[in-house]
C-alpha positions as CSV (number, residue, x, y, z in Angstrom):
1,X,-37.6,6.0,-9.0
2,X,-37.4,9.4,-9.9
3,X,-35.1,11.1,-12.2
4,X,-32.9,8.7,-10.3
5,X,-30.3,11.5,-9.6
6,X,-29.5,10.7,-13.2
7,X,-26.2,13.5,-13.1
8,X,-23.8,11.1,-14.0
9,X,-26.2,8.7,-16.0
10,X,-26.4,11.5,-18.6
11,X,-22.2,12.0,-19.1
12,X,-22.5,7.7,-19.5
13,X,-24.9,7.2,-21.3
14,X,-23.8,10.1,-24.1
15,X,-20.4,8.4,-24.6
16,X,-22.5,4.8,-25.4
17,X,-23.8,6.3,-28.3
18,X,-24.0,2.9,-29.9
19,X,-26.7,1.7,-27.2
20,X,-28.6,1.1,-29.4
21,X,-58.0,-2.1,-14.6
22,X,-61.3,-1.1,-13.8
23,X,-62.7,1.7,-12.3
24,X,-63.3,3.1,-8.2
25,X,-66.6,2.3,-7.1
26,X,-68.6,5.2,-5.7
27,X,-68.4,4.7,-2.1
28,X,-64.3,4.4,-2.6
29,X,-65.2,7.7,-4.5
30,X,-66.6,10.0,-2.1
31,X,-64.7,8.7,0.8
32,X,-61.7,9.8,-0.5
33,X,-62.6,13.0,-1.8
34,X,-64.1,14.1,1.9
35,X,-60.8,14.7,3.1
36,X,-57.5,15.8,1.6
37,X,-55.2,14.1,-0.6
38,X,-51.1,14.2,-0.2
39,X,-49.7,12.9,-3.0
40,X,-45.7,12.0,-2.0
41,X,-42.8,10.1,-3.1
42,X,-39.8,9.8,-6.0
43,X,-40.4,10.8,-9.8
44,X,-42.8,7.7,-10.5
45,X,-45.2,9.7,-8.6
46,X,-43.9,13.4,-9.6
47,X,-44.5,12.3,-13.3
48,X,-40.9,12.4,-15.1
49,X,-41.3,11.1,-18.7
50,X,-45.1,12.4,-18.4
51,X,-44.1,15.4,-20.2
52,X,-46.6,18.8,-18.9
53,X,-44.5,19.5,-16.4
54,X,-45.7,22.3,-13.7
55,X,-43.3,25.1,-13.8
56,X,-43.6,26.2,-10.1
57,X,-41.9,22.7,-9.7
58,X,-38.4,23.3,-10.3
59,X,-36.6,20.5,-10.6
60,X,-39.2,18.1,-9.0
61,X,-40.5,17.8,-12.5
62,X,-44.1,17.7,-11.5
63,X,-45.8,16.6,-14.5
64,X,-50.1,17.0,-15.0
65,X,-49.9,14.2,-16.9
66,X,-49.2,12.2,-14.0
67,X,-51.3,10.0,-12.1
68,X,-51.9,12.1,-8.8
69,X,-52.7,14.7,-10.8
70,X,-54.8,12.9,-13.2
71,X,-56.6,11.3,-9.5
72,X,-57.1,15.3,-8.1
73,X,-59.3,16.3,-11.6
74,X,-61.2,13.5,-11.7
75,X,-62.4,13.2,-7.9
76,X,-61.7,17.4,-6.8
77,X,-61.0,16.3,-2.8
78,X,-61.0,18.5,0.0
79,X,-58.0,19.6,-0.7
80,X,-54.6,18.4,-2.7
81,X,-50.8,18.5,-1.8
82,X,-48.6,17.5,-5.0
83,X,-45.3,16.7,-2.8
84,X,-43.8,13.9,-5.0
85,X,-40.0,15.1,-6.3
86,X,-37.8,13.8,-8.9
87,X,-34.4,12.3,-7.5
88,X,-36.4,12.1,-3.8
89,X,-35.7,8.9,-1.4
90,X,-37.3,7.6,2.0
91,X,-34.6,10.7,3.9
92,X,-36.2,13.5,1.3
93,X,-39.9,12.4,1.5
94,X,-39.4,12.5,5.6
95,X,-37.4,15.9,5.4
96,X,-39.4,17.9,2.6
97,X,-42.6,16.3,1.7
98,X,-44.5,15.7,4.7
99,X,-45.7,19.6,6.1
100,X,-48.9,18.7,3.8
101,X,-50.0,16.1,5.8
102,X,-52.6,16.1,9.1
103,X,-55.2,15.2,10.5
104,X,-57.8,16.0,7.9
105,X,-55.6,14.2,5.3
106,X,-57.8,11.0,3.9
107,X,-55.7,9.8,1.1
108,X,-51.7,9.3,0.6
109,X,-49.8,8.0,-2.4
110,X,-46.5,7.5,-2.5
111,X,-43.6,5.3,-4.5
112,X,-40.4,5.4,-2.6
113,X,-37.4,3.2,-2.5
114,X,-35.7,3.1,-5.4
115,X,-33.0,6.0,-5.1
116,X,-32.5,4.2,-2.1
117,X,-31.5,1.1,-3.4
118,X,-29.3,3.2,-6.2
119,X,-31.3,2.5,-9.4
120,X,-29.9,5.0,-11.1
121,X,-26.5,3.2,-10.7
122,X,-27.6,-0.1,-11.2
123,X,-28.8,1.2,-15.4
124,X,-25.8,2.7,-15.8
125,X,-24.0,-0.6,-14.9
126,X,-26.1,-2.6,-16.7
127,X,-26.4,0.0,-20.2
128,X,-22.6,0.5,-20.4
129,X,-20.9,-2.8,-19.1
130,X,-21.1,-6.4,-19.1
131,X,-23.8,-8.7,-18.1
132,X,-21.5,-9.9,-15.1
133,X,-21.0,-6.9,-14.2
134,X,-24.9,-5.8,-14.4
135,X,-25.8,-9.1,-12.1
136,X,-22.9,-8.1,-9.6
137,X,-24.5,-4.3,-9.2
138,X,-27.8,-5.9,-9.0
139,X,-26.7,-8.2,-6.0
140,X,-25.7,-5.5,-4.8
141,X,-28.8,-3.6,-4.7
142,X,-30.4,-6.4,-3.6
143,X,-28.2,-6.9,-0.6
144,X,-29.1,-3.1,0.2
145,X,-32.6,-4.2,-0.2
146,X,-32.4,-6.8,1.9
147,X,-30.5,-5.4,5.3
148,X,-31.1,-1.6,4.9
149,X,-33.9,-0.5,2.7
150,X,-37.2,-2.0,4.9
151,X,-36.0,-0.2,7.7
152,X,-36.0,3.3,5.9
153,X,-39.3,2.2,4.9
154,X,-40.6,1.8,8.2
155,X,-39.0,5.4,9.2
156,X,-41.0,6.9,6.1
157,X,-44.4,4.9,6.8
158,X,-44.0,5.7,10.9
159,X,-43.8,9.4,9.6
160,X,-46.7,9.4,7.3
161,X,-49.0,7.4,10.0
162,X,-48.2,10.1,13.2
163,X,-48.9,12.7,10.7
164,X,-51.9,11.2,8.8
165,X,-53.2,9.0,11.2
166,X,-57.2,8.9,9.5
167,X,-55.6,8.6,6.0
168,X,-55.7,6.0,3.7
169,X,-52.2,5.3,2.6
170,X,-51.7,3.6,-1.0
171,X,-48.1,2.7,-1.8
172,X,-47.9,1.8,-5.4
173,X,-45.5,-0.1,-6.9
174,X,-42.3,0.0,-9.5
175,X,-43.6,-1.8,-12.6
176,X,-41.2,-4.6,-14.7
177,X,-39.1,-2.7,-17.4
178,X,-38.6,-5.2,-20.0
179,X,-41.0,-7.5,-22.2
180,X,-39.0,-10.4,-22.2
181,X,-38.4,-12.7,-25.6
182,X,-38.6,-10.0,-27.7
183,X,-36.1,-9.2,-31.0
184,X,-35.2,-5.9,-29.2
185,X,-32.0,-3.7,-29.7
186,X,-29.8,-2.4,-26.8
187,X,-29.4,-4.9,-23.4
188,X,-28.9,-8.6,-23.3
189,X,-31.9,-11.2,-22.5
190,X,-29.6,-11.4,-19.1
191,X,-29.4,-8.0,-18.1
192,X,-33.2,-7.4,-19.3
193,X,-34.4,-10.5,-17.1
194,X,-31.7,-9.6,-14.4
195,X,-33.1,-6.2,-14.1
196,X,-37.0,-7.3,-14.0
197,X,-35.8,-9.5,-11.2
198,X,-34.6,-6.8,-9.5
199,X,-38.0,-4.7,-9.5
200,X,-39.6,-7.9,-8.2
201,X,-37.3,-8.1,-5.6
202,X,-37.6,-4.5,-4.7
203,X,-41.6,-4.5,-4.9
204,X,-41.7,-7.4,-2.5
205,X,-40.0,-5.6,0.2
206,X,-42.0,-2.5,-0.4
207,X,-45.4,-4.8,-0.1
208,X,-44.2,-6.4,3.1
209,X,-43.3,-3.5,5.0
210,X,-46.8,-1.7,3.7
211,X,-48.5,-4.4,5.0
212,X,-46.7,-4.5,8.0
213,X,-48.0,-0.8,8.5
214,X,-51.7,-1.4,7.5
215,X,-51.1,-0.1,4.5
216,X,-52.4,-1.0,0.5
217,X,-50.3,-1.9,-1.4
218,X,-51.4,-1.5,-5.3
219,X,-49.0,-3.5,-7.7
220,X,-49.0,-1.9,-11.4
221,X,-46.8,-4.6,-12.6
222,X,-50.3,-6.5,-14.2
223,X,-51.3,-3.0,-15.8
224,X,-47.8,-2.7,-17.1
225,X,-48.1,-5.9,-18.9
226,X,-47.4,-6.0,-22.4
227,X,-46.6,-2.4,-22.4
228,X,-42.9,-2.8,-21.0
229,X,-39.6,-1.6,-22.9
230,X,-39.6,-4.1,-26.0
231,X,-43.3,-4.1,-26.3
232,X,-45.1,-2.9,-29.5
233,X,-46.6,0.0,-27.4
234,X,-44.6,0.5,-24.2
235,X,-45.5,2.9,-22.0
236,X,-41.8,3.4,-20.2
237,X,-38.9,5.3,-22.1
238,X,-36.1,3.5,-22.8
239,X,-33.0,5.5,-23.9
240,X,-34.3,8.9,-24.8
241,X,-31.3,11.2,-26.3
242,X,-34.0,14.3,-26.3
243,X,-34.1,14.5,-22.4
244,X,-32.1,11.8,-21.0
245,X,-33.6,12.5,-17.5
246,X,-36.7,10.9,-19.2
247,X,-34.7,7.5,-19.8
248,X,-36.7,4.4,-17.7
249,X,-39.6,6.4,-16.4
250,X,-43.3,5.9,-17.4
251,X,-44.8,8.4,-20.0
252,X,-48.0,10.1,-20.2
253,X,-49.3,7.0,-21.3
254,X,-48.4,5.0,-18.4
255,X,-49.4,7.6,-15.6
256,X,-53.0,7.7,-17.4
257,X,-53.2,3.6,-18.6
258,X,-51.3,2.3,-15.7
259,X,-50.6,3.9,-12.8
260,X,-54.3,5.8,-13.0
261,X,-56.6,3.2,-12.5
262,X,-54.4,1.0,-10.5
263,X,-54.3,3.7,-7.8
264,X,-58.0,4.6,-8.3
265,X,-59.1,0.8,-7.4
266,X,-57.4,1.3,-4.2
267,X,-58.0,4.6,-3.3
């Protein structure tokens, strides 16, 4: 979800002050690594809250802490394409992250969709104003998600598949940010549950239109489990005042215990 073009998150959230799997087998292996791999897609794929981040990246924040990354060391393919960008939505990935991608290209990952469905805006709601108002921004989303988001799936999937056409693609998904019915200080029970609806919801539509394309569709929400935002060891940031870009994203801890070997099963 990227750094969730988090510009105006930042100025909001500093005046709330008081806020308070299993392993690839070897044929799944090898087959990937004969060809190229393009990693694309938002910040869940560039890395933000991984920390590492590449310095040639700007302000993608491409982190070697995350799981593309992590997936190019361990299996060296043919050749490897780290497109994913912080703040980047189905338009962006279509525009600026695609030139990678051709025939020879055997393996795509991507996580797309939720700057498109305004996540960014929909935490901001919910952190600074009332749980009403969080479920009204939410429906709001999920009206977006609902009429205008599979569509700009499909244009980003139709892209990848006339440019990639021998590649496996692997769309991954958003995980669940809260561990519900927890003694946990900052959001409501309402807005927490509202919010993990609303990543179901989201994830759904992205798994029906991947299917839809031939595509996998690898759910980390199981991984996630246990490690959400009001877990003993989560593996997402909540609120973090020393980057605040950082706030809601998986850390190096969820790129290499989550996202990793999800994507490396279905790879």
């Amino acid at each position: 979800m990227s750094r969730f073009r988090l510009t105006g998150f930042v100025t909001s959230l500093l005046l709330a002050a008081g806020l308070g799997l299993g392993t690839a087998t070897a044929a799944q292996a090898s087959t990937a690594a004969t060809g190229g791999y393009v990693a694309l897609g938002d910040s869940y794929s560039s890395g933000v809250g991984a920390g590492s981040y590449v310095s040639s990246s700007g302000s993608c924040d491409r982190s070697t802490n995350a799981y593309p990354y992590l997936w190019n060391a361990a299996h060296s393919p043919s050749s490897f394409a780290f497109n994913a960008c912080s703040g980047a939505t189905t338009d962006d990935v279509i525009s600026n992250q695609l030139g990678s991608l051709g025939a020879g290209t055997s393996l795509v990952s991507i996580t797309i969709g939720g700057n498109d469905a305004g996540f960014s805006n929909v935490m901001t709601t919910c952190v600074l104003q009332s749980d009403s108002d969080c479920i009204s921004r939410i429906n709001t989303a999920k009206a977006y998600v609902d009429s205008t988001l599979p569509g700009k799936l499909d244009n980003v999937y139709n892209a990848i598949s006339a440019k990639a056409p021998n590649a496996r693609v692997v769309v991954l998904s958003y995980p669940r940010f809260y561990l519900l019915g927890q003694t946990c200080l900052g959001l409501s029970d309402t807005k927490r549950s509202a919010i993990n609806d609303a990543a179901d919801y989201m994830d759904a539509a992205i798994q029906t239109r991947a299917a839809a394309h031939g595509f996998v569709f690898a759910d980390v929400r199981t991984a996630f489990s246990t490690h959400e935002i009001c877990s003993g060891s989560s593996w997402l940031h909540s609120v973090n005042w020393l980057d605040i870009s950082e706030s809601y994203h998986p850390t190096a801890a969820g790129h290499s215990g989550g996202y990793l070997p999800v994507f490396t099963n279905n790879a």
